[in-house]
N, C-alpha and C positions, 0 to 999 in steps of 0.2 A: 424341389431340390434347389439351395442354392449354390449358386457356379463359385466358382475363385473370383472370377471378376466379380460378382456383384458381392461378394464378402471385401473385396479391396476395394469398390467404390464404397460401402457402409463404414470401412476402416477412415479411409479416408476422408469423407463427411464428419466422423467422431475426433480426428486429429483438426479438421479444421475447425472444428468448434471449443476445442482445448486451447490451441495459438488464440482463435479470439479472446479466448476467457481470461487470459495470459495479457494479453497484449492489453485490456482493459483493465487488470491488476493492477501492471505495469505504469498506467496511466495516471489510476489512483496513488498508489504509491507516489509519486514521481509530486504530485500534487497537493498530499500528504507532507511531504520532505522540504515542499518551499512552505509549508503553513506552518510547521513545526520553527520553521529558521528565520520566518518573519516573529513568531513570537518570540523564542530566543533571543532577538534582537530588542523587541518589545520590553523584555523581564531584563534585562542589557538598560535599557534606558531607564526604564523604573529605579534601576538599583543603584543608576550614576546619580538619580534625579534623590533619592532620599539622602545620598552622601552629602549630598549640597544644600540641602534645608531645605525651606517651600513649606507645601499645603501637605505634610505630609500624610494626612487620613486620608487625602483623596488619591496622592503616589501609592500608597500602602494599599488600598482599595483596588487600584489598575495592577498594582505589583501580582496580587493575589488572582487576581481575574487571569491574568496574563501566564501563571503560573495555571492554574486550572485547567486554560484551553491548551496550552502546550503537552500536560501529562495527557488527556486526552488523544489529541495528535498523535503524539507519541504512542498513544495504544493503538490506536487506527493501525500504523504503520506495522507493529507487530502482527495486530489481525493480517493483514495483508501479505507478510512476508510470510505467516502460517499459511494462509489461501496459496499461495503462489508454490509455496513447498508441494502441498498439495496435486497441483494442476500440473506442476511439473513432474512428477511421481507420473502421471493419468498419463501424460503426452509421452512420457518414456515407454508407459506399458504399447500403448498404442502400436510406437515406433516398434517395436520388439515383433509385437502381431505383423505388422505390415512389413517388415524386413522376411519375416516365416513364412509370407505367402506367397 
């Protein structure tokens, strides 16, 4: 048979493995968001540097590259912000259980 308390210590084990799960979302994201805004900056400097003349098959080349890894980035971030909607959702339900016991 199990007791209330060892259902609220199992509750609570499950909640604190959601906040980790979160908090290491949270991290990626966050890390995600300066890789996104250093290329930003990146596809920024590419596009001052073709307006100026130069080697331009090789700016057109970093431009392209620069834009690639960014739209990537950019998907990370949504995956992540999906995950995170997610885990939030899990650690609500959690909290609901754990506030009923």
């Amino acid at each position: 048979m199990v007791t209330d308390t060892q259902q609220l210590r199992t509750l609570l084990g499950q909640r604190l493995e959601i906040v980790q799960e979160i908090a290491r979302l949270n991290a990626r994201q966050l890390q995600n968001r300066q890789i996104v805004s250093g290329l930003e900056l990146e596809v920024m400097l590419c596009e001052r540097d073709l307006s100026q003349g130069g080697d331009m098959a090789a700016v057109a080349g970093r431009l392209e590259q620069a834009r690639v890894q960014r739209d990537t980035a950019e998907a990370r971030l949504a995956e992540d912000e999906s995950e995170l909607i997610e885990w939030h959702r899990r650690l609500d339900a959690v909290d609901r259980r754990i506030s009923g016991s």
